[in-house]
C-alpha positions as CSV (number, residue, x, y, z in Angstrom):
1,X,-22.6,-1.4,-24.9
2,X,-20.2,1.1,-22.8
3,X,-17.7,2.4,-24.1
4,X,-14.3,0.7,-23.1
5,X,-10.9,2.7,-22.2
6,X,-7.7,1.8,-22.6
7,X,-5.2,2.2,-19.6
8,X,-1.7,3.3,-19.2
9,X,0.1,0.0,-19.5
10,X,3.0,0.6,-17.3
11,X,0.2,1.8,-14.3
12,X,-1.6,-1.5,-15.2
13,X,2.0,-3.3,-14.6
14,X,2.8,-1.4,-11.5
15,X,-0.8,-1.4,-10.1
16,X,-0.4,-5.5,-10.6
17,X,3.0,-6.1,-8.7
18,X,1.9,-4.1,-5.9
19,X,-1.3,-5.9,-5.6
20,X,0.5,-9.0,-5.9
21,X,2.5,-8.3,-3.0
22,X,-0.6,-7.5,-0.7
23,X,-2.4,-10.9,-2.1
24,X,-0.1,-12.4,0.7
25,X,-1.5,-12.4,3.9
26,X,0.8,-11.6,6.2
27,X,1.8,-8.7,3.9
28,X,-1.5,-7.3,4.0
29,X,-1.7,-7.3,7.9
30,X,1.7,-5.5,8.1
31,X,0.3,-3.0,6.1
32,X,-2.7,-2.4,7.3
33,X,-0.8,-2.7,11.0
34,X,1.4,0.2,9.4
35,X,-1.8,2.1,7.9
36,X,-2.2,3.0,11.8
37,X,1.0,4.1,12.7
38,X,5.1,3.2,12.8
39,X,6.1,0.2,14.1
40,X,9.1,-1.9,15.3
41,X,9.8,-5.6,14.0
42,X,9.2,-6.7,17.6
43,X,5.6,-4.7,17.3
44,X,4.5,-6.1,15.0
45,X,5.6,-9.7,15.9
46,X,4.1,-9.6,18.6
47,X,1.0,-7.9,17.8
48,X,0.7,-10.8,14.8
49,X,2.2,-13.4,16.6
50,X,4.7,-13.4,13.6
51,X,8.3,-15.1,14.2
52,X,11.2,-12.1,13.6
53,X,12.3,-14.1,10.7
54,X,8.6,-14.1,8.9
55,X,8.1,-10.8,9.6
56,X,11.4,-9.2,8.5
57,X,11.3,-11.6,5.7
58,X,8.0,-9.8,4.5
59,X,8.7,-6.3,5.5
60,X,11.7,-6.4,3.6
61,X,9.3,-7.5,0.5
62,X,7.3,-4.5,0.7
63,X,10.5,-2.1,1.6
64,X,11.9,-3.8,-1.8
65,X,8.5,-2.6,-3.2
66,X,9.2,1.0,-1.8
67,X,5.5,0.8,-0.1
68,X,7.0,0.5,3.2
69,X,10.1,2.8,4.3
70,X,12.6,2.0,7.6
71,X,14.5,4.4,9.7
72,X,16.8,3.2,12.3
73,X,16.4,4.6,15.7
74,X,19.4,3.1,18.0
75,X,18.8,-0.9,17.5
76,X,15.3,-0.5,16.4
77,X,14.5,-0.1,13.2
78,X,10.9,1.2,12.6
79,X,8.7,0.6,9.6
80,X,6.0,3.3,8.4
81,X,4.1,3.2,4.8
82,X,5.8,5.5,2.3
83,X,3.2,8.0,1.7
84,X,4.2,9.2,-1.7
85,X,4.0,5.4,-3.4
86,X,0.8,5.1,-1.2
87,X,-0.3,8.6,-3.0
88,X,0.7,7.3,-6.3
89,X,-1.8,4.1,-6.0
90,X,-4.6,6.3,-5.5
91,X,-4.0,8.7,-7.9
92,X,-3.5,5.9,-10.6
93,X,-6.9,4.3,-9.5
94,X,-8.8,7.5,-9.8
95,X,-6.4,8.8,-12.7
96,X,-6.1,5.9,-14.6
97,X,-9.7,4.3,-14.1
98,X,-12.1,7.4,-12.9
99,X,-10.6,9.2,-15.6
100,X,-9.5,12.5,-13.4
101,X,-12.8,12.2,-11.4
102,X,-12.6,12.7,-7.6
103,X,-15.7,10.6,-6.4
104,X,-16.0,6.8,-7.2
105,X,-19.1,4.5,-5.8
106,X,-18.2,0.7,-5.9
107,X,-21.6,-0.6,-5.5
108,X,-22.6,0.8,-1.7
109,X,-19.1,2.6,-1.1
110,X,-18.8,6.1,-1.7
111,X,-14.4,6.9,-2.3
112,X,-13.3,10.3,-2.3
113,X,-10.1,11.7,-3.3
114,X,-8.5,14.2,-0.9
115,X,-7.5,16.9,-2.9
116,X,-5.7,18.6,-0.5
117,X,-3.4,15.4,-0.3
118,X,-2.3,16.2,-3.9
């Protein structure tokens, strides 16, 4: 029988919430829209075929989350991931549940922490 850790409950807590927020579907695509680059509300509405109202409605979720940041630029306000919270996630899942390691292998997936983006 393996031997069973115990994790850092308030990681387990903020680990949930987060992935909470990115069970919605929507939410996910905005982030994964935003993995590749800044974007506009009207961007991303139109890319999704999103109504302004949906999509502001969910971006303002995840910027309420801090996992998305926005920086107005005239009357355009532009959405990116914030990279630090983004950093934190990973470092919790190989932290908290690799204990410290820097290689994980999920069945045929090989991750790999970048150590340089520590």
């Amino acid at each position: 029988m393996p031997v069973r850790r115990t994790f850092d409950p308030a990681y387990v807590a903020l680990a949930a919430r987060w992935l909470g927020l990115l069970s919605h579907e929507t939410r996910l695509h905005l982030v994964l829209s935003l993995a590749q680059g800044p974007g506009t509300v009207s961007e991303l509405c139109a890319h999704h075929g999103l109504p302004q109202s949906n999509c502001s409605h969910h971006l303002g979720i995840l910027r309420n989350a801090g996992l998305v940041v926005d920086e107005r630029d005239g009357q355009f306000v532009n959405y990116r991931l914030n990279v630090e919270v983004w950093r934190r996630i990973g470092d919790g899942f190989f932290d908290q549940l690799l204990a410290g390691a820097d290689v994980a292998t999920l069945q045929h997936v090989r991750i790999e922490r970048n150590p340089r983006g520590r």
